[in-house]
C-alpha positions as CSV (number, residue, x, y, z in Angstrom):
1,X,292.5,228.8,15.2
2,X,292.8,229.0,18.7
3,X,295.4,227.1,20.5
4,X,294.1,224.6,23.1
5,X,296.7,223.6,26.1
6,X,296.2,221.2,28.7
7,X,298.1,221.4,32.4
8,X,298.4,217.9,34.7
9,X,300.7,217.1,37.8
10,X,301.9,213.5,37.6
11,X,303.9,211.6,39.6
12,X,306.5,209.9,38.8
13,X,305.6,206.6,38.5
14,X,302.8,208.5,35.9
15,X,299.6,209.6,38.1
16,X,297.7,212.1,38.4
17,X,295.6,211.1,41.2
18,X,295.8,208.6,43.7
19,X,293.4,205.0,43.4
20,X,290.6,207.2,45.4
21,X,291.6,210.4,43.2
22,X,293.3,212.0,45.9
23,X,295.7,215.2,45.1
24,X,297.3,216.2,48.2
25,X,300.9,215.4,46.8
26,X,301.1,218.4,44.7
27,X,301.1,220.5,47.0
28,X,304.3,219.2,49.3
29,X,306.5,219.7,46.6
30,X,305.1,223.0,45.0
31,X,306.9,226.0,45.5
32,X,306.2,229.6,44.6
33,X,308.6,229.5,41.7
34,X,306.4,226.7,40.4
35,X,302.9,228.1,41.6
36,X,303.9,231.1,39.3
37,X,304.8,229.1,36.1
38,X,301.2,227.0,36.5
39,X,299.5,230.4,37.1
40,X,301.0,231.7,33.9
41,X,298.9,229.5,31.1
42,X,295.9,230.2,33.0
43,X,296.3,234.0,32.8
44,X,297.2,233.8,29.6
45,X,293.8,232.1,28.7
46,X,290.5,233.5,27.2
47,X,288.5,230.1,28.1
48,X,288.6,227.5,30.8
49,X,287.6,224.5,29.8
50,X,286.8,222.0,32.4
51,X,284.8,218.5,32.8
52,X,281.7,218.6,35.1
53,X,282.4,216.4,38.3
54,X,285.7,218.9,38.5
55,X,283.4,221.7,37.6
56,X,280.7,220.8,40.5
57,X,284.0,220.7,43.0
58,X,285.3,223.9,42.3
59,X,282.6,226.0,41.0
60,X,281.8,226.4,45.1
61,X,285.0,227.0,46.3
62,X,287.0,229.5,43.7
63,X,284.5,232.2,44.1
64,X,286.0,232.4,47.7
65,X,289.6,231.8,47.3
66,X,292.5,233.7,47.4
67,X,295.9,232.9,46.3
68,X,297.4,233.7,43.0
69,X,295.3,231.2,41.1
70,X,292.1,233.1,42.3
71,X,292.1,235.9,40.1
72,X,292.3,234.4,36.2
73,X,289.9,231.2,37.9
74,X,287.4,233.9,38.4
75,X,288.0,236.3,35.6
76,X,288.2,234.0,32.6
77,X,284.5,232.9,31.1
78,X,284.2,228.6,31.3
79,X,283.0,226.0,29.6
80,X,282.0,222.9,31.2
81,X,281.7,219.6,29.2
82,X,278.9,216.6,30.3
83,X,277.4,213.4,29.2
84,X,275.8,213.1,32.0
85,X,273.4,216.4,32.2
86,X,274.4,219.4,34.3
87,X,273.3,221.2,37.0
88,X,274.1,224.7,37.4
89,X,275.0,224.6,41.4
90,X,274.9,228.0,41.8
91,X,271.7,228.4,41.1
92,X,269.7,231.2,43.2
93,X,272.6,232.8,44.8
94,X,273.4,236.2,45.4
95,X,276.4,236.1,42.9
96,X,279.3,238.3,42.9
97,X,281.4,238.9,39.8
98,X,283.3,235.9,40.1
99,X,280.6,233.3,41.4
100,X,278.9,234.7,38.3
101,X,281.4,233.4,36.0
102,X,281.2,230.1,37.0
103,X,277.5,229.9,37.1
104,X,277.3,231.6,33.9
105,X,279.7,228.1,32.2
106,X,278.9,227.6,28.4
107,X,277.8,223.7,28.7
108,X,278.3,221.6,26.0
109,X,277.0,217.8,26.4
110,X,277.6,216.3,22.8
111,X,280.5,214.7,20.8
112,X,283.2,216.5,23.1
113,X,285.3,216.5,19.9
114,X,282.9,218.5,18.1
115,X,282.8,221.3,21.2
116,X,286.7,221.5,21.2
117,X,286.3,221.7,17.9
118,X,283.6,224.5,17.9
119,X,285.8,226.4,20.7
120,X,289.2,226.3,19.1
121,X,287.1,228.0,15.6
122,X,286.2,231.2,17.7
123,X,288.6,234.1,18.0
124,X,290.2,234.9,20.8
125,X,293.0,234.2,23.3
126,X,294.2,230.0,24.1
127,X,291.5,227.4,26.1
128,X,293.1,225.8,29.0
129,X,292.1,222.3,29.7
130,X,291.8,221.3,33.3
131,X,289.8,219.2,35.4
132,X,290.1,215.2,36.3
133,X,292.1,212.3,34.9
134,X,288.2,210.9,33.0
135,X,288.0,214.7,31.3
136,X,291.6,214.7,30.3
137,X,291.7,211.1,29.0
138,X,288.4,212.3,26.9
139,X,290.4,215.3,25.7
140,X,293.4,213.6,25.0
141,X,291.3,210.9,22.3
142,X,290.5,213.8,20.6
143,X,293.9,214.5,19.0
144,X,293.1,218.4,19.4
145,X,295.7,219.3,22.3
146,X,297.9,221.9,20.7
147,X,300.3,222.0,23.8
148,X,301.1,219.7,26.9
149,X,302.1,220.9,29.8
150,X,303.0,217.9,31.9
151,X,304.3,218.6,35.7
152,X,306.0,215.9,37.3
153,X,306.2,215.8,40.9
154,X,308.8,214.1,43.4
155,X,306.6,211.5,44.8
156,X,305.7,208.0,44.0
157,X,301.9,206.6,43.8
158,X,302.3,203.1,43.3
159,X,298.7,203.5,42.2
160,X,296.1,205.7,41.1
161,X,294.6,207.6,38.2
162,X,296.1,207.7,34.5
163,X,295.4,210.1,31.6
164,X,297.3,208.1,28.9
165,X,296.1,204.7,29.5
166,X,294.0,203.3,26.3
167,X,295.5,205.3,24.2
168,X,294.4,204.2,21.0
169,X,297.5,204.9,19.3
170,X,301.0,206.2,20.1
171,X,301.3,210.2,20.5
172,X,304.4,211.5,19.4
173,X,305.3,214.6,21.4
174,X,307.8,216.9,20.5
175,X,309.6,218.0,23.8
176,X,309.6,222.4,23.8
177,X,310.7,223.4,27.2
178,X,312.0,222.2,30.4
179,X,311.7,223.8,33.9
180,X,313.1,222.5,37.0
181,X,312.0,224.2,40.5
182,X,313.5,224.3,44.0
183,X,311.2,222.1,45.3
184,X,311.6,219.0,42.8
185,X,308.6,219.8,40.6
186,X,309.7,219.8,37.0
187,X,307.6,221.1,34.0
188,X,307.7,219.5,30.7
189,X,306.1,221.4,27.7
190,X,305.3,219.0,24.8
191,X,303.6,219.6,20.9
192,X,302.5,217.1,18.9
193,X,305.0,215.5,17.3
């Protein structure tokens, strides 16, 4: 069985966006010690999974990019998950190798359960969850999250975007691994419980 992981930057007053979904607080406090940790579940991954309004944002704009994210977001096959239909926004291009694994996305628009489910059965390497605090929310009702990685920035919201609200029931985690980096970030590694 395949392990799925999920990866979010929260504040510390528990967001992970602010009320308009704005991000641009990671990055003030992220360092290149930290950068590397992030980069290291991604590499490590043999599937992206990723909900579709943060699939139609960065399907444009990784294909491009440099930086040391660039190279396993391009590389690594993706699956985008929908109730609301998908279009592929890539759809005539010219495509190099890496715009042509993100318009080539397995897309899955039933019980997201039953996908995770579906993907986890195949063989191969971990998933890694990202995308938006709706997707993760989604993922997190599941119960299927094998491993949390949870990165807590040094910056207060006041308000914003949640992952764990409406949780149906509590979620014991079982705390694995701490990392603290230069610039304030710390990164929490939890199992369930």
């Amino acid at each position: 069985m395949r392990k799925l992981m999920m990866k979010m930057s929260i504040s510390v007053d528990g967001f992970v966006g602010g009320p308009n979904g704005a991000t641009d607080w990671i990055f003030k406090s992220s360092d290149e010690e930290s950068t590397a940790w992030a980069v290291g579940p991604v590499r490590e991954a043999g599937l992206i999974i990723i909900g579709r309004k943060s699939f139609e944002n960065m399907a444009p704009y990784w294909p491009t990019a440099t930086g040391p994210f660039a190279a396993p977001m391009n590389e690594i096959p993706k699956a985008v998950f929908t109730k609301n239909g998908f279009k592929n926004i890539l759809p005539n291009a010219e495509r190099s190798p890496a715009a042509a694994s993100w318009a080539e996305a397995r897309v899955f628009d039933g019980d997201l359960a039953d996908g995770i489910r579906k993907l986890k059965s195949e063989p191969g390497k971990p998933i890694n969850a990202i995308g938006g605090a709706g997707f993760m929310r989604s993922l997190i009702a599941t119960g299927l999250i094998d491993e949390y990685h949870l990165v807590t920035h040094p910056v207060v919201l006041g308000d914003g975007l949640t992952i764990f609200n409406g949780v149906a029931q509590p979620l014991d985690l079982k705390l694995v691994d701490v990392k603290a980096f230069p610039g304030g970030v710390i990164a929490h590694t939890y199992h369930p419980a």
